[in-house]
C-alpha positions in Angstrom: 1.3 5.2 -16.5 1.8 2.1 -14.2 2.5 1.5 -10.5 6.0 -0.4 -10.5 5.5 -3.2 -8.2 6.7 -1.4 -5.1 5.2 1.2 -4.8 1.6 -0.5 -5.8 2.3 -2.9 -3.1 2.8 -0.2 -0.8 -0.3 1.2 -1.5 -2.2 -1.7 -1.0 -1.0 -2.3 2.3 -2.1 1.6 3.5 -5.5 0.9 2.1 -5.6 -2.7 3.3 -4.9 -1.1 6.8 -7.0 1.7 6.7 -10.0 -0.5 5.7 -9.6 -3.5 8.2 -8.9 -0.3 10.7 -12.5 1.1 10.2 -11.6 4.2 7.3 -14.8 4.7 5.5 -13.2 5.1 2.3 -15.7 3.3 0.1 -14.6 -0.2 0.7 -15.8 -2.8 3.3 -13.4 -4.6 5.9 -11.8 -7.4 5.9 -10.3 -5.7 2.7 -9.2 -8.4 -0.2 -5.5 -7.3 -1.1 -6.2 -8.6 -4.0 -9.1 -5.9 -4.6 -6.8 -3.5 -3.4 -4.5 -4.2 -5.7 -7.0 -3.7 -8.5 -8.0 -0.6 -7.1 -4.8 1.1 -7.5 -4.2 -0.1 -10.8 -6.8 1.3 -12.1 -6.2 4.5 -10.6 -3.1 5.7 -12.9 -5.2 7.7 -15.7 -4.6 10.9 -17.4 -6.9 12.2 -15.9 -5.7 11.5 -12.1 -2.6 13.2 -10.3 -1.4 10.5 -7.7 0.5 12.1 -4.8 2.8 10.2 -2.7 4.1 10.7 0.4 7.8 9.5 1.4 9.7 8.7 4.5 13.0 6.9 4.7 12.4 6.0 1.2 8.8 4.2 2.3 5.5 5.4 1.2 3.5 6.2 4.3 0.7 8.5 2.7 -0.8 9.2 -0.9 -3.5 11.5 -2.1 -5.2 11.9 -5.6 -6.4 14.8 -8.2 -8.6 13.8 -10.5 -8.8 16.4 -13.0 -12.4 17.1 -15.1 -10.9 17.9 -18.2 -13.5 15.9 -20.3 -16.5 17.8 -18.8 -18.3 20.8 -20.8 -17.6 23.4 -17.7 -14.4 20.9 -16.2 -11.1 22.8 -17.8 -10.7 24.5 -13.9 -12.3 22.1 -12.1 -10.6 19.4 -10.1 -11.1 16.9 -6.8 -9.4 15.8 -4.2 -9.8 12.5 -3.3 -8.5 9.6 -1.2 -6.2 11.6 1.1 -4.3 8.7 3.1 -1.7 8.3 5.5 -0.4 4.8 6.5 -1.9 4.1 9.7 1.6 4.3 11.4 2.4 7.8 10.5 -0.5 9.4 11.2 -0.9 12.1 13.5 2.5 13.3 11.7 1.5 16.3 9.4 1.4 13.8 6.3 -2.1 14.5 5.1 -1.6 18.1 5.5 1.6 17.9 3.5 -0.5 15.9 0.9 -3.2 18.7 0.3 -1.0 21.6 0.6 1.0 20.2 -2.2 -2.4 19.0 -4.1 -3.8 22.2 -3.7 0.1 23.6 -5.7 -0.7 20.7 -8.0 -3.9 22.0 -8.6 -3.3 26.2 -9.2 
């Protein structure tokens, strides 16, 4: 699977923002859209559920399963990771919307 330009671009804006804010989300500000960008297109795997959160037909929040299928004790094992919300829709409920419906995803 491949991010269609939209939506990757929207995705590198959140994590663009969330960096250069201060997240602590493995990268280092003043985040490179450009290694953002690779970021995210490396994230569409098999082995990866990508999440994302809509409002008026604009991303504003993502989250991610990756699943450990390929791992000798992995068939029911999963994690959560990179739970964001677009710094201008947080305090909104969208990162609890996010896990609720990774934690569905995930049963």
């Amino acid at each position: 699977m491949k991010l269609d330009v939209p939506t990757a671009a929207a995705l590198t804006e959140i994590l663009v923002r969330l960096v250069d804010g201060g997240a602590s989300i493995r990268f280092l500000a003043p985040m490179d859209p450009d290694e953002a960008a690779r970021y995210w297109a490396q994230v569409c795997q098999p082995h990866r559920v990508l999440l994302l959160a809509e409002q008026d037909k604009r991303i504003v929040g993502t989250a991610q399963l990756q699943l450990h299928t390929t791992y000798p004790n992995g068939s029911h094992r999963a994690e959560v990771a990179k739970v964001l919300a677009h710094p201008e829709f947080q305090r909104r409920g969208i990162g609890r919307a996010l896990i609720r419906r990774i934690e569905a995803v995930a049963r």
